[in-house]
N, C-alpha and C positions, 0 to 999 in steps of 0.2 A: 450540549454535552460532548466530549471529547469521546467516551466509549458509551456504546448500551448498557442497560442492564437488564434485569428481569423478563429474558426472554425479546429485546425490543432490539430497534434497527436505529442506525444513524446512515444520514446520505447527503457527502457532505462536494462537491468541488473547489479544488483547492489548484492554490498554482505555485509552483516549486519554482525557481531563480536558479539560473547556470550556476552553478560554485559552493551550491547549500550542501553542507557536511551534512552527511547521515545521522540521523538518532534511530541507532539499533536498540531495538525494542521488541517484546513479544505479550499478545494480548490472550486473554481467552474467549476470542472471535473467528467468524468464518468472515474472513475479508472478499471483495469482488472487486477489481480495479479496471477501470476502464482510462485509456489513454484518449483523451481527445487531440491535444496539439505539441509537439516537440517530441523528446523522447525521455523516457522513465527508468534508470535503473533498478534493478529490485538485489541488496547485498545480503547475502545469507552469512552465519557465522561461520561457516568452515570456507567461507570464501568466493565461492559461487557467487558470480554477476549475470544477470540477466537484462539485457535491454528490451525494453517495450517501443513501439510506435504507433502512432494513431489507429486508432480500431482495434489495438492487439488488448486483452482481455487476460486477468489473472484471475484465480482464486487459492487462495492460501490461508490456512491455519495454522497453528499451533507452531510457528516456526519464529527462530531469532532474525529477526529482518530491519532495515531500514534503508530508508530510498533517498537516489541521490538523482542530480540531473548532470549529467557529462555533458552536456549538449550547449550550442550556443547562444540558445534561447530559450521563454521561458517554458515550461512543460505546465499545461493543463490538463487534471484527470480527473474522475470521480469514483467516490470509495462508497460502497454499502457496507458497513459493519453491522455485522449480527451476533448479539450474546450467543456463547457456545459456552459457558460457566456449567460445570455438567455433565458435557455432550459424552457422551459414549464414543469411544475410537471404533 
């Protein structure tokens, strides 16, 4: 499955390609990203870019995001999604 639901996890690694356009998107999840190889942009809606590199570690919810790879190679990470359908702020 692409999200959790009912309280449950997905854990997934995935590898993004130099060039792949963002799909800005927002879930209702607590995400956990882990960079293993290249590097990982994270694009927030008011603009805000953040680059990741190997070992650097996010987590983020409730925000309008989508990830891109600026880099010249491919970017390998892995995601924990956790239902947050719910959650109390």
């Amino acid at each position: 499955p692409m999200l959790p639901s009912n309280g449950g996890a997905v854990f997934r690694i995935l590898e993004l390609m130099p060039g792949t356009p963002p799909h800005m998107h927002k879930t209702e999840t607590i995400d956990y990203i882990v960079v293993l190889a290249g590097t990982l942009s994270m694009l927030l809606d008011d603009g805000t870019e953040l680059t990741m590199r190997p070992h650097d570690v996010m987590i983020q919810r409730g925000t309008v995001h989508g990830w891109a790879n600026r880099g010249g190679e491919p970017c390998r990470f892995a995601t924990i999604v956790i239902d947050a359908t719910g959650a109390r702020e």
